[in-house]
N, C-alpha and C positions, 0 to 999 in steps of 0.2 A: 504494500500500500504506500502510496504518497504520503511524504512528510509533510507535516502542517506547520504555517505559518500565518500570522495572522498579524494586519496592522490597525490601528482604529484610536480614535482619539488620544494622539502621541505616544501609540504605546505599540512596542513590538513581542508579540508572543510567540512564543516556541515551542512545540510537543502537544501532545504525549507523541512519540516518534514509533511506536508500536503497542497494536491493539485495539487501536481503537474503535475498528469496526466489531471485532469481536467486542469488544465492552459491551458498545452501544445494542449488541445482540444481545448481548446477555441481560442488559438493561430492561431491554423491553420483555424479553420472555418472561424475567424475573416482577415485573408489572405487571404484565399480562395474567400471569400465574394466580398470584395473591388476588387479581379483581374476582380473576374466576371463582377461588377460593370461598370469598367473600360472599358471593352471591348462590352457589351452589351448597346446599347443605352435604357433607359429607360425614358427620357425627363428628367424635370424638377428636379424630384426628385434625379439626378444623383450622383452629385456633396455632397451634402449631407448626401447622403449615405456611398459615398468612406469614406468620411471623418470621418465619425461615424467609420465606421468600423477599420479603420489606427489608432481612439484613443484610441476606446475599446482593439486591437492589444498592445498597448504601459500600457495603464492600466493595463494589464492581468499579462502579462510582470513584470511590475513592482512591483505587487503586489504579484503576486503566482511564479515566477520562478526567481526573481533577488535576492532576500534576500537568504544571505548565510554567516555564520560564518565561518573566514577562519584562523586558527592556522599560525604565520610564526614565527616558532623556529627558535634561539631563542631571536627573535627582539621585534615582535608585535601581537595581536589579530586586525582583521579588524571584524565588526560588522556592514553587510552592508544589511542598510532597502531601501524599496522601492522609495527615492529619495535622500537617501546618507548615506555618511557609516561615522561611527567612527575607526578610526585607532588609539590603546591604547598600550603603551608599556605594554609587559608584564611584566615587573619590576615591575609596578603599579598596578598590580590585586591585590584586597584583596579579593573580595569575587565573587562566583558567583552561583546563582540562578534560576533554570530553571522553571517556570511554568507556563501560556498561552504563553508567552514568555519569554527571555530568559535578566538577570540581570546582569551586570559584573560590578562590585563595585571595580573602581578603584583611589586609592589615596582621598578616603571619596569622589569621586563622582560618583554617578548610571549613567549608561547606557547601555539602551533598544536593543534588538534584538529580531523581529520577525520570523526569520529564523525559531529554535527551538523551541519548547514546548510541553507542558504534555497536553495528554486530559485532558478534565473537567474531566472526572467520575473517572480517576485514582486518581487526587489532590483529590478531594472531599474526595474518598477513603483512599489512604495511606499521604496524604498532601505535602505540595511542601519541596523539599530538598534546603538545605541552605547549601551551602562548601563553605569554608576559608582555606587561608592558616594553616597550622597548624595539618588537616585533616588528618591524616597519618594511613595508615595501618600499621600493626605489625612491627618492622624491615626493613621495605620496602625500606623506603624513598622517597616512589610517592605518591601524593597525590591523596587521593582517597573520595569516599563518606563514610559517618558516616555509612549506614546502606548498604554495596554491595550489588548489585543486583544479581541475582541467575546464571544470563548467560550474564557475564560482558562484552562479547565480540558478543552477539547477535544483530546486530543493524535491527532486522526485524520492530521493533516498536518505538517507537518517544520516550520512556520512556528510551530503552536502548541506543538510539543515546545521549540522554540527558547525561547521565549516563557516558557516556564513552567520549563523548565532555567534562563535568565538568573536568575528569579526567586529560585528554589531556590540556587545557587551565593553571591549576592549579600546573601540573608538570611541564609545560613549565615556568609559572611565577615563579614558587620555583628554578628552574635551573639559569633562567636570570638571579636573586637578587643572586645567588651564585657565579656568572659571573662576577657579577658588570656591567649587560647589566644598560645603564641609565632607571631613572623611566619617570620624566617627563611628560607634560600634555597631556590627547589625543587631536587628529588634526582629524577634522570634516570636508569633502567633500561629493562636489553634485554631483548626477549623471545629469552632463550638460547635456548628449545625450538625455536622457530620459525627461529632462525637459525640452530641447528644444523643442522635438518631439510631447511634449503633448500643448507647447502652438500652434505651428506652426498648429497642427491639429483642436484645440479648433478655432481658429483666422481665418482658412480654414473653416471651419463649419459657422460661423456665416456669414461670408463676401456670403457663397454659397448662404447662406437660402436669399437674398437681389439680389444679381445679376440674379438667375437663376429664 
């Protein structure tokens, strides 16, 4: 499947770069399921099922379609995994990493994003790319990767979204520090919704499997 990217009121986002279609199946069957559920009397087992279903629904969710790297020139990177995100100035980028997932090495501390990454068999193959500030193509002044990719602007593959995400993240954080955007520590938030949704259904599940 084609990698995704998305642009919209000054903001560049990036991923999930696999599954997505799958998710969104499983999303809907996982809906579909529980309505039927709902509406269909099937005795005992009723209650327990809906519930199964609504968490698997929230899990899917969270796992395959929430994560997404979101560029917001020229302030911040949000780095958001499936039950909370990191929001890192981009003054603070030093370095970033893309390979099973995705690396932003800010102010000497790493952090993780699932959104992005390289298949195994390409790392295996050509090895994971490493950019830092500093990374510059010829006269350019944008920060680019050490070794360009051959169709820097193909994002059909999770290699090129990779690629041209680095790109974006690295020019934004070279523009901030030339701004005098502040550095700063990042600020870590939870996805309450989703976390509420998964214990309220876990807590739903068990109380069913007792009463019914």
């Amino acid at each position: 499947m084609a990698a995704r990217i998305r642009t919209g009121s000054g903001e560049q986002r990036y991923g999930p770069t696999a599954g997505t279609v799958t998710g969104w199946l499983g999303l809907v069957v996982c809906v579909a399921l529980a309505a039927v559920f709902a509406v269909v009397d099937v005795g005992a087992a009723r209650p327990p099922w809906i519930c199964g279903f609504v968490g698997g629904a929230v899990v899917i969710w969270a796992t395959m379609l929430r994560p997404v790297i979101v560029v917001r020139a020229p302030d911040q990177v949000e780095l958001r995994n499936p039950l909370s995100s990191w929001l890192i100035p981009l003054a603070s980028v030093e370095v970033v990493q893309v390979r099973a997932v995705t690396r932003v090495v800010a102010s000497g501390t790493p952090y993780d994003a699932v959104a992005v990454g390289r298949r195994i068999r390409k790392m295996v193959r050509n090895g994971p790319e490493r950019v830092k500030l500093g990374d510059f193509g010829p006269n350019t002044g944008v920060a680019v990767p050490v070794d360009p990719p051959t169709a820097r602007f193909d994002v059909s593959t999770p290699e090129a979204l990779a690629d041209l995400m680095t790109e974006q993240i690295l020019a934004a954080a070279e523009d901030a520090r030339r701004t005098g955007k502040p550095a700063g520590p990042a600020v870590r938030s939870w996805a309450v919704l989703e976390i509420a949704l998964l214990g309220v259904a876990a807590v739903a599940f068990v109380v069913s499997l007792f009463v019914t």
